[in-house]
TORROLUM-516568 format. One record per residue: x, y, z of N, C-alpha, C, O in turn; residue in three letters. Coordinates in steps of 0.05 Angstrom, whole numbers, padded with zeros to 5 digits, always signed. Layout:
BEGIN
XYZXYZXYZXYZala/...
//
This chain:
BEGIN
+01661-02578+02882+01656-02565+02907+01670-02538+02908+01692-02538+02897unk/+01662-02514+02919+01670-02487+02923+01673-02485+02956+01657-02487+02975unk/+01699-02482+02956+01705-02471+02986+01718-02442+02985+01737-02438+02971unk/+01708-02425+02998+01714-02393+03002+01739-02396+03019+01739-02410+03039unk/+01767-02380+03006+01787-02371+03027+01780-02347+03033+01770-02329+03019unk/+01787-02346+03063+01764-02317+03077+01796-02297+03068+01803-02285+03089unk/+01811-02291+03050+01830-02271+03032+01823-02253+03006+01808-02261+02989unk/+01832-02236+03007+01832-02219+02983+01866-02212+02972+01876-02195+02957unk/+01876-02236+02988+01912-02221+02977+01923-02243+02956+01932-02266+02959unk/+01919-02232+02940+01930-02237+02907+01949-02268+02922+01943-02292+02923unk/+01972-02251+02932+01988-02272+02938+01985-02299+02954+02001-02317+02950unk/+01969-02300+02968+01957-02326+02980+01941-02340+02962+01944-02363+02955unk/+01920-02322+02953+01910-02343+02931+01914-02363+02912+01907-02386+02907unk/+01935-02341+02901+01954-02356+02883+01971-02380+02892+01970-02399+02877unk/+01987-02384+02914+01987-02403+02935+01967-02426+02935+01971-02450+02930unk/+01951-02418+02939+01933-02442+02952+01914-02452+02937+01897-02469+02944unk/+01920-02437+02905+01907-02445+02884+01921-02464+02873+01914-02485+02863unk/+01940-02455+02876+01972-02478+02863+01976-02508+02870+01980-02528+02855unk/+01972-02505+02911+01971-02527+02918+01944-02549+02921+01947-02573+02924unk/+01917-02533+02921+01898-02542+02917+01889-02559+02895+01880-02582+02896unk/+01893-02540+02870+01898-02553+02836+01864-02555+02828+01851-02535+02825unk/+01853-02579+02824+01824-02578+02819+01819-02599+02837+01813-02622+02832unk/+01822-02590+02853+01818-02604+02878+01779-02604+02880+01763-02623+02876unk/+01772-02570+02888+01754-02558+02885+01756-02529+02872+01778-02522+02862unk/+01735-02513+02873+01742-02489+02864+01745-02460+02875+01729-02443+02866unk/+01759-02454+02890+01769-02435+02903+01768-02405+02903+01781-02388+02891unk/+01747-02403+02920+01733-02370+02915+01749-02346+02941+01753-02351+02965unk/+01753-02327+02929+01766-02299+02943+01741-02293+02960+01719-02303+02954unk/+01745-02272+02983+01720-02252+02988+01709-02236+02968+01685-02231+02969unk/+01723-02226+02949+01717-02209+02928+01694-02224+02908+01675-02212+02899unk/+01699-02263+02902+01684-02263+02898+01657-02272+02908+01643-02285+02893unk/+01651-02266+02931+01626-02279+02942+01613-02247+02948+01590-02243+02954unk/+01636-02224+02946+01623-02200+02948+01626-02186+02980+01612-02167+02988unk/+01642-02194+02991+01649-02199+03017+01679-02173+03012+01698-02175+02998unk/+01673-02154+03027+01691-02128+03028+01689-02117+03052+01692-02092+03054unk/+01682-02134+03076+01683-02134+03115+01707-02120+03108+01717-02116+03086unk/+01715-02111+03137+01741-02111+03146+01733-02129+03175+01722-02123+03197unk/+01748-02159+03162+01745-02181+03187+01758-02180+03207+01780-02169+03205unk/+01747-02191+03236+01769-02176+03252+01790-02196+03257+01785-02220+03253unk/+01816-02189+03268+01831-02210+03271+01849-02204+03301+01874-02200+03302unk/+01834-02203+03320+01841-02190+03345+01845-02210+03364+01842-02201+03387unk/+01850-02236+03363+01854-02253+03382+01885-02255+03393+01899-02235+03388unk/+01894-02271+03404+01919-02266+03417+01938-02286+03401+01962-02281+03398unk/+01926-02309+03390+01940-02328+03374+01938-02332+03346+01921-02317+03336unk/+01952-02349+03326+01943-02357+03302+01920-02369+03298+01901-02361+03284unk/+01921-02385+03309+01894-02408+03311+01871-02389+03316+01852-02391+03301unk/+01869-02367+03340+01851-02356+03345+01837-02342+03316+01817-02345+03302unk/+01859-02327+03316+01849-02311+03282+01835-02329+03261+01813-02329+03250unk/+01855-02342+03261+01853-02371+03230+01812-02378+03235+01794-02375+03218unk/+01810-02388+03265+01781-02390+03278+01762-02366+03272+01741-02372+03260unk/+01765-02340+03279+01753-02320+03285+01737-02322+03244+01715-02327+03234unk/+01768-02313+03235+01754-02303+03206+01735-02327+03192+01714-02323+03181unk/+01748-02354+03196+01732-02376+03179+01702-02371+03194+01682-02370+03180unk/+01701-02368+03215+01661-02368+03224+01655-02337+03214+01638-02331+03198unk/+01669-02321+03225+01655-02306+03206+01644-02310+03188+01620-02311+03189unk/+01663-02313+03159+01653-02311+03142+01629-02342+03143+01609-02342+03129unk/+01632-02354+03154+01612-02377+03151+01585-02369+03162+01565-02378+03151unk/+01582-02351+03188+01564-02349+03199+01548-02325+03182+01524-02322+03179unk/+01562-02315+03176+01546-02295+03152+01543-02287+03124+01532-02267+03116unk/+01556-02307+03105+01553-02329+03081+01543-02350+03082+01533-02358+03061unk/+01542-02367+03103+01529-02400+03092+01546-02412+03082+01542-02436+03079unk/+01569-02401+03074+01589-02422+03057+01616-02433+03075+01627-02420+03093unk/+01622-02463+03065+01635-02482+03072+01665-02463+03063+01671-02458+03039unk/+01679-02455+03081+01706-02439+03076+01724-02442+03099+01718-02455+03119unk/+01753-02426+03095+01776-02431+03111+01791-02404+03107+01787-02386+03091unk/+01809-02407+03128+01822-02383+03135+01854-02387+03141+01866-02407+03146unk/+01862-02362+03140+01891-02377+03152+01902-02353+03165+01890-02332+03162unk/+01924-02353+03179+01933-02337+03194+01968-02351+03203+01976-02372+03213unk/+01982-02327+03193+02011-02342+03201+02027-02326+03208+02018-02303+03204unk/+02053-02323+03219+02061-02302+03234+02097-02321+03232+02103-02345+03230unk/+02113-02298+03235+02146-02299+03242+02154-02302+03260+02151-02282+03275unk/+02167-02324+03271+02176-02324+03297+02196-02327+03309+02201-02349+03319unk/+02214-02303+03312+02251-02301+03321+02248-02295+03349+02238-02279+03365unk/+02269-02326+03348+02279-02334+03370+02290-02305+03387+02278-02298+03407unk/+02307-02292+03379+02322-02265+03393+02301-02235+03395+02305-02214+03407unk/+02281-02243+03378+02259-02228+03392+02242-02234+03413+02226-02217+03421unk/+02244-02258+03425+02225-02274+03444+02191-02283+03423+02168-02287+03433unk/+02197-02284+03404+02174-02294+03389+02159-02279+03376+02138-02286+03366unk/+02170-02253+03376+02156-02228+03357+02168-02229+03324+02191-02237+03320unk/+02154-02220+03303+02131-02215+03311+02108-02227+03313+02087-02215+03315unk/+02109-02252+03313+02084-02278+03309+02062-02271+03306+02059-02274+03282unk/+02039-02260+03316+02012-02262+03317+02013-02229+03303+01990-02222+03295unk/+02033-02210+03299+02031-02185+03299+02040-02186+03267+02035-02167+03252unk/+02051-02205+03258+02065-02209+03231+02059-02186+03210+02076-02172+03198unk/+02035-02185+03208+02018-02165+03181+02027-02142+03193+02039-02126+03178unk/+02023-02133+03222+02020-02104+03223+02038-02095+03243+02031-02078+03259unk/+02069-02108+03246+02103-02103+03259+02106-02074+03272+02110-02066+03295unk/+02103-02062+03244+02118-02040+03240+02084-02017+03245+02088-01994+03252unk/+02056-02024+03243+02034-02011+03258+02020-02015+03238+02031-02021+03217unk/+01994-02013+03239+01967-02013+03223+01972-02006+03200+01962-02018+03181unk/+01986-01988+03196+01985-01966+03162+02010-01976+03153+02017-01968+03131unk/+02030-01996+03168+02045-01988+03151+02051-02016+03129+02032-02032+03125unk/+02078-02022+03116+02072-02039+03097+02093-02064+03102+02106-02065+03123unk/+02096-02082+03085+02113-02108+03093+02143-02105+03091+02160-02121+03100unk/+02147-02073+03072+02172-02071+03074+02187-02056+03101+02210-02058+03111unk/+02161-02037+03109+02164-02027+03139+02170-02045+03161+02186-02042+03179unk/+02152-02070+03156+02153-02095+03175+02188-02101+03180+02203-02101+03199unk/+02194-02104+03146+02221-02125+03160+02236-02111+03156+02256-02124+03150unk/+02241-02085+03154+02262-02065+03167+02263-02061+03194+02283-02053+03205unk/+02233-02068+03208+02239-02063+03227+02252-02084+03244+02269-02082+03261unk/+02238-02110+03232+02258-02133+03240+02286-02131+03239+02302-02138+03256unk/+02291-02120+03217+02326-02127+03212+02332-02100+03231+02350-02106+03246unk/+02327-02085+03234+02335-02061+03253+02332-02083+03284+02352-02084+03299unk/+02318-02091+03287+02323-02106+03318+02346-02123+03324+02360-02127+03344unk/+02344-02134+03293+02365-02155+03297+02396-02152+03286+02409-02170+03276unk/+02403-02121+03292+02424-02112+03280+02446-02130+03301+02464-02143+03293unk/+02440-02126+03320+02455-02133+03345+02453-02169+03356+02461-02175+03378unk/+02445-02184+03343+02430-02208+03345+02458-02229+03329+02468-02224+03307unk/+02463-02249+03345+02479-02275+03328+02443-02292+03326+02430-02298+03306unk/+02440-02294+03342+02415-02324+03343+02400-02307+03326+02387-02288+03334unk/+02405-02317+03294+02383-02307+03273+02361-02332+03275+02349-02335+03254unk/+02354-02346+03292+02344-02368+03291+02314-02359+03283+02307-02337+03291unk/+02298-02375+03268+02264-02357+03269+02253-02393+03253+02264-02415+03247unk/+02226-02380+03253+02211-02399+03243+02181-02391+03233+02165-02382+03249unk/+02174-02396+03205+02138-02389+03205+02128-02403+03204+02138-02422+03192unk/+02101-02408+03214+02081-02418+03226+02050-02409+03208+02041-02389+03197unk/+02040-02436+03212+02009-02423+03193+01996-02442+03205+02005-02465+03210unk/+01969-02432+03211+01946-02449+03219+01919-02438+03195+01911-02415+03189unk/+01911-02464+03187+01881-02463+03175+01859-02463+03196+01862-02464+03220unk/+01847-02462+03189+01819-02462+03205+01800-02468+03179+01789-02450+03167unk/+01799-02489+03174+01759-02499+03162+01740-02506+03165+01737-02530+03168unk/+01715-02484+03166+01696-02496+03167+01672-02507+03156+01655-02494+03142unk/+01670-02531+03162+01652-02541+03130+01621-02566+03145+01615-02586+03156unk/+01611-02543+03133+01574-02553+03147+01573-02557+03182+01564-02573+03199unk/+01592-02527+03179+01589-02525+03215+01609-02534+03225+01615-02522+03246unk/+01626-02553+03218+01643-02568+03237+01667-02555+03229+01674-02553+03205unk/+01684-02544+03253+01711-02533+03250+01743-02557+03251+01747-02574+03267unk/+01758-02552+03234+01777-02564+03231+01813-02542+03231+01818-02519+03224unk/+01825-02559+03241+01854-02541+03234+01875-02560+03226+01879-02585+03229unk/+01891-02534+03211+01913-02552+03206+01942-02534+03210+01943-02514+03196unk/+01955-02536+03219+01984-02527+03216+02008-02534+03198+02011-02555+03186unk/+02026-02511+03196+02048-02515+03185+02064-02503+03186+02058-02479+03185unk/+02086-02509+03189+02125-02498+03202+02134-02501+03188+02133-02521+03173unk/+02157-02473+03188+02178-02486+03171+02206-02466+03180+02204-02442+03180unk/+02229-02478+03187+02250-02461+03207+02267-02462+03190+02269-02478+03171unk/+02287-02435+03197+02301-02423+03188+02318-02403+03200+02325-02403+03224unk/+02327-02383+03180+02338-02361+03199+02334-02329+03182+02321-02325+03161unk/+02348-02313+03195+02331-02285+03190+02357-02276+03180+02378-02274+03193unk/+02353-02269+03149+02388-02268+03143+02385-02233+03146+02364-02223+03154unk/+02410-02216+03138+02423-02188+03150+02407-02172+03136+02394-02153+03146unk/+02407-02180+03104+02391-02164+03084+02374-02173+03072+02370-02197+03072unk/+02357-02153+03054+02337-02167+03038+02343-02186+03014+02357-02173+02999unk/+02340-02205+03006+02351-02223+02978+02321-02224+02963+02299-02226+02971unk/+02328-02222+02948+02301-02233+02926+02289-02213+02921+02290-02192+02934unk/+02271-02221+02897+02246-02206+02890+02222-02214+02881+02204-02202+02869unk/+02226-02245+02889+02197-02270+02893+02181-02264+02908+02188-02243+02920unk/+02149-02275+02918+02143-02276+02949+02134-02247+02951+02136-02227+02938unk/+02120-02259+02986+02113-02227+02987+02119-02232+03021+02129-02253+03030unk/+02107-02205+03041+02115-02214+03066+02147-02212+03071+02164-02202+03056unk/+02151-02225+03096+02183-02228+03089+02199-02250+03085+02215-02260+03100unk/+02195-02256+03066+02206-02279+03042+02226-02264+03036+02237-02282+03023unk/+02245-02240+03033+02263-02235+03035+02288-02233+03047+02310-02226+03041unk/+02272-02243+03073+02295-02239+03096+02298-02266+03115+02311-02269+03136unk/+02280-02285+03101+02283-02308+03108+02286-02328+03095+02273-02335+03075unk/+02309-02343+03107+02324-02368+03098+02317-02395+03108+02326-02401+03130unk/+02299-02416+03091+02295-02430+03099+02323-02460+03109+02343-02468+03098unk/+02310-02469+03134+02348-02486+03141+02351-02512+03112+02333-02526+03102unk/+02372-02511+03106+02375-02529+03089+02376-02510+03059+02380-02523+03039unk/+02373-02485+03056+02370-02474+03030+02396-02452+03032+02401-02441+03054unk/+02408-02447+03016+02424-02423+03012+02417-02404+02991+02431-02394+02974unk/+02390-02399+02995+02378-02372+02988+02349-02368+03000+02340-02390+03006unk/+02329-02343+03006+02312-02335+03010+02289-02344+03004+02293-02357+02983unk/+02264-02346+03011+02241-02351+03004+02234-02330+02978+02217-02336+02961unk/+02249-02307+02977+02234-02289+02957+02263-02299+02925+02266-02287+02904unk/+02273-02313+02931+02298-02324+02910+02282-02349+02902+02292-02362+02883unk/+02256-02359+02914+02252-02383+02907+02218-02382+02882+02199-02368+02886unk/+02221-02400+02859+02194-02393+02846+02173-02404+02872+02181-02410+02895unk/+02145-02405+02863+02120-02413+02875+02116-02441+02883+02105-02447+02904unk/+02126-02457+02866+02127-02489+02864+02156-02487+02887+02150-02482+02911unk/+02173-02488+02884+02193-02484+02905+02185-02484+02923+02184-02504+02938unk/+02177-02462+02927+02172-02446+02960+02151-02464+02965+02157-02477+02985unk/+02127-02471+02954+02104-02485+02963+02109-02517+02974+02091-02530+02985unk/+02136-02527+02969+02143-02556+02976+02145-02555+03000+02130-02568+03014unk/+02167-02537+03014+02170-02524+03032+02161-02509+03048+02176-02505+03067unk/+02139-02496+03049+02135-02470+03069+02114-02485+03085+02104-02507+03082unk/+02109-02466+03103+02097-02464+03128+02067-02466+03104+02056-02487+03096unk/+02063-02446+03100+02033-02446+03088+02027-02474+03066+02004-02484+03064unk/+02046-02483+03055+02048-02499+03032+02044-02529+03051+02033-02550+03043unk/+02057-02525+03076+02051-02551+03093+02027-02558+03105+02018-02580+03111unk/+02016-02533+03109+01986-02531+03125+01969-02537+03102+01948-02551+03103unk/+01977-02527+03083+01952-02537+03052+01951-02572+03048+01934-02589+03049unk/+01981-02570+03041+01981-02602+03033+01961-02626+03068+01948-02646+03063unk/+01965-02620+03087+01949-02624+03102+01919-02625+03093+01908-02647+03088unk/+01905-02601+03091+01873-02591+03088+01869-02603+03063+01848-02615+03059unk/+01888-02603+03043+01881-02626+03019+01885-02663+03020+01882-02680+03001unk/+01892-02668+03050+01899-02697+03046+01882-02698+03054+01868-02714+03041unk/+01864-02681+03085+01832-02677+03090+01813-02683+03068+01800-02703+03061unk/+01816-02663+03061+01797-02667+03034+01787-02690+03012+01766-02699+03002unk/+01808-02691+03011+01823-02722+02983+01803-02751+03004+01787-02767+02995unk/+01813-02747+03033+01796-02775+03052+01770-02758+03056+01761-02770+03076unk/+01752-02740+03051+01725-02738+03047+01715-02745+03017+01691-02749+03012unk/+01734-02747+02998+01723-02750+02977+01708-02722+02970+01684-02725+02965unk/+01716-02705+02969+01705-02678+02959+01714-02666+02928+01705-02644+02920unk/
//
């Protein structure tokens, strides 16, 4: 079976290729030919995770999923959650993002945070979700040079190093995205797909 992730970022794929395995066979937008700029303008994760999977379903035909996940510190009041990709503004990049984070939280004890991921699949019309958390805290500086996003500046609780200090298999036992997969694959595994 072929299910479309509605992504083109190297780094998720690889993700969700890892935890998927031959599960089924796991197609990019790039390859179904799909070069939208999808929109992702809702107010929540779930919304987005929703928005992109019909998209692409309603105008491919194909059985696909989406995801959408965001950072969420406590001493920011929950920013930047739904804004995650684009912190620091539209143009700019993930290292802009969590400078700007660590610039907020210069002044901050409650490094408390947590990321969050919602799927959205939809498969012969019918929508499904799945979530996944995973808490931590927002350490002073960048560590690592694993990961992408800010896997550098976040410490998952129970670890004494970074998401970007950790290999793929690591990080994937663990993470927010890695929990929402193993979910959409226990889905899967009870359709027999």
């Amino acid at each position: 079976m072929e299910l479309v992730f509605a992504s083109n970022n190297k780094h998720k794929l690889d993700e969700v290729k890892s935890v998927i395995g031959t599960m089924c066979t796991i197609l990019s937008l790039s390859d179904i030919d799909c070069y939208d700029d999808i929109p992702e303008d809702k107010p929540d994760l779930q919304g987005n995770a929703l928005q992109k999977a019909h998209y692409i379903y309603r105008k491919y035909h194909r059985n696909c999923f989406s995801d959408d996940t965001g950072m969420e510190v406590e001493a920011l009041n929950g920013r930047p959650g739904v804004y995650s990709a684009r912190y620091a503004g539209n143009q700019h990049s993930f290292e802009d993002n969590m400078n700007k984070v660590l610039q907020e939280m210069k002044d901050h004890t409650n490094r408390n945070a947590c990321f969050r991921t919602v799927i959205a699949l939809i498969m012969e019309g019918k929508e499904y979700l799945f979530e996944g958390r995973v808490d931590g805290i927002i350490l002073y500086e960048k560590q690592g040079q694993q990961g992408f996003g800010y896997d550098p500046i976040f410490q998952p609780l129970g670890y004494d190093v970074s998401f970007a200090e950790m290999d793929m298999k690591e990080k994937n036992a663990i993470s927010h995205r890695g929990r929402a997969l193993e979910k959409l694959l226990y889905f899967l595994k009870a359709k027999n797909l």
